[in-house]
C-alpha positions in Angstrom: 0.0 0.0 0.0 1.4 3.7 -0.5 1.0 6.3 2.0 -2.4 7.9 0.2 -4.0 4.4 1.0 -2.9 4.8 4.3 -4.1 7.9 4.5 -7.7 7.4 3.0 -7.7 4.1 5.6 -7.2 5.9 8.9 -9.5 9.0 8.0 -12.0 6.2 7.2 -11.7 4.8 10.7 -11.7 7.7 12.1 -14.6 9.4 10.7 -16.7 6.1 12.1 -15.5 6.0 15.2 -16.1 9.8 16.1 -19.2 9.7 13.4 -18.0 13.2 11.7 -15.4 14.9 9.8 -12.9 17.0 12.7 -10.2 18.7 10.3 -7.7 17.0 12.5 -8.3 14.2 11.4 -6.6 15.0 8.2 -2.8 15.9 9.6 -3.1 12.8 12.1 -4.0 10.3 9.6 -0.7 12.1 7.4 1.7 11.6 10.8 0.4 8.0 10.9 0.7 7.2 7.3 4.1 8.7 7.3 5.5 6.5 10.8 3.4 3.3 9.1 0.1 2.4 9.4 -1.2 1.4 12.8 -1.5 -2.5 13.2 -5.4 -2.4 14.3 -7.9 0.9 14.8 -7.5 0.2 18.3 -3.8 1.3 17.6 -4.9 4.1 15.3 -7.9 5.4 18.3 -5.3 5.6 20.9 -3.2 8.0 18.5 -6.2 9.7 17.4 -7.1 10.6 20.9 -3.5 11.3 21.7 -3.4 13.8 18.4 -6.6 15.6 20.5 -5.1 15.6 23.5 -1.9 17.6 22.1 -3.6 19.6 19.5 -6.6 21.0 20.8 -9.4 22.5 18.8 -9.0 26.5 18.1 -13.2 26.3 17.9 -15.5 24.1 19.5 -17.5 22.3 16.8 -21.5 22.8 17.2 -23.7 20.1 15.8 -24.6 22.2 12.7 -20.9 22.6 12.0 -20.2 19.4 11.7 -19.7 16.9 9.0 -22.1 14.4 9.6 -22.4 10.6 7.8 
């Protein structure tokens, strides 16, 4: 797989685990394409939440904001 596919796999997971589009999403799937995809989404969650944690959001999201499924 390249890093793209990577990419495109762990927005994927992420967008139905949290069940909308955060524009974070975008550079923490790029870190984790580039340092090799995570082993299993549990893997990929605990980096996702860790990405959060460290990058905070400069706006809260409302529930019209968001990018819903």
């Amino acid at each position: 797989m390249t890093r793209q596919d990577d990419r495109v796999w762990c927005i994927e997971q992420l967008i139905r685990k949290e069940g909308f589009l955060d524009p974070r999403m975008y550079e923490c799937a790029q870190q984790c394409a580039i340092s090799g995809r995570p082993e299993s989404k549990e893997s990929l969650y605990t980096s996702w939440e860790d990405w959060k944690n460290m990058h905070p959001q400069d706006f809260p999201l409302n529930n019209s904001q968001r990018n819903k499924l």
